[in-house]
C-alpha positions as CSV (number, residue, x, y, z in Angstrom):
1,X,-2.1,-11.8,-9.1
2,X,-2.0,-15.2,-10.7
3,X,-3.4,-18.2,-9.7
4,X,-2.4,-21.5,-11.9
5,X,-4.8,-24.5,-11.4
6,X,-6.9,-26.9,-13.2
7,X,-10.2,-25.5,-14.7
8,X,-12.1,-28.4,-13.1
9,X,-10.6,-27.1,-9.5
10,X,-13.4,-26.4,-6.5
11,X,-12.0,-23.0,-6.0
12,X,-12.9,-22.1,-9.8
13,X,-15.9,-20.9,-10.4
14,X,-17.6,-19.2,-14.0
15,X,-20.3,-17.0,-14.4
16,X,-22.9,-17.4,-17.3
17,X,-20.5,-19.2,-19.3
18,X,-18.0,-16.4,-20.0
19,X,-16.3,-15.5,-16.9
20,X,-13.9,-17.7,-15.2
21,X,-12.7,-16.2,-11.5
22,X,-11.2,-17.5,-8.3
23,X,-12.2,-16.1,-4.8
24,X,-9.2,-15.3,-2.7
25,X,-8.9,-15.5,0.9
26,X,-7.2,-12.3,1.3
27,X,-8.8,-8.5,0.7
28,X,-7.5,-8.4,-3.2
29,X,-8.7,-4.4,-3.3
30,X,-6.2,-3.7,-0.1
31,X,-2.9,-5.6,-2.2
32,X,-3.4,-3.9,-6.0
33,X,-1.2,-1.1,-7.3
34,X,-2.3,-0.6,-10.6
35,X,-5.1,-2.8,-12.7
36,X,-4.5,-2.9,-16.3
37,X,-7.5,-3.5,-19.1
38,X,-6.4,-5.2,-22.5
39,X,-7.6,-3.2,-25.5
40,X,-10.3,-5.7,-26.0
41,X,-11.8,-5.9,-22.4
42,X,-12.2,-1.9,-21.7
43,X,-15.6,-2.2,-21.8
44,X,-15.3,-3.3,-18.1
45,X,-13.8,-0.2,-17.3
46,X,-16.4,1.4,-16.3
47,X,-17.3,-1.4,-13.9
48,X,-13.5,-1.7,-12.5
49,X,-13.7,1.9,-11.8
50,X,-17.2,1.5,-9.7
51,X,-15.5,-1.8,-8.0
52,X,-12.8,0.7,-7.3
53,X,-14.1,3.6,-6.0
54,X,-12.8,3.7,-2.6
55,X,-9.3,2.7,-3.1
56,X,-6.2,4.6,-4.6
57,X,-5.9,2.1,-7.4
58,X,-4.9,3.4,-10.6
59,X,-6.5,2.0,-13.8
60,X,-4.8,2.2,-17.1
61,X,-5.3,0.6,-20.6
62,X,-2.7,-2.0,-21.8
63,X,-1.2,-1.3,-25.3
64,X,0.0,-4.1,-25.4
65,X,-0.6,-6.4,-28.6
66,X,-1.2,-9.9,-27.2
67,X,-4.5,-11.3,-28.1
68,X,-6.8,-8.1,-29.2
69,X,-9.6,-9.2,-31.0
């Protein structure tokens, strides 16, 4: 899902300075396929997993390239 907006935007909202999200009005778990993790965020991949316990949602890690640090 992608969301374009202005960071200043009401519906944006960040979390001790690091995470920036948008709340969606639709059930986001019941519409995803697949959830990739870039190579330098799979520390959350333990904590996807746990969001996504109950669903049928596959997880995989990205290989791709673009911005690993």
């Amino acid at each position: 899902m992608i969301y374009i907006t202005s960071i200043d935007a009401p519906e944006v909202m960040m979390q001790h300075k690091k995470l920036l999200f948008v709340e969606y009005q639709a059930e986001v778990k019941e519409n995803l396929n697949k959830v990739y993790i870039a190579p330098a965020a799979t520390e959350y991949q333990l904590y996807l997993a746990w969001l996504l316990r109950n669903t049928n949602v596959k997880i995989e890690l990205s290989y791709n390239p673009y911005r690993q640090t």
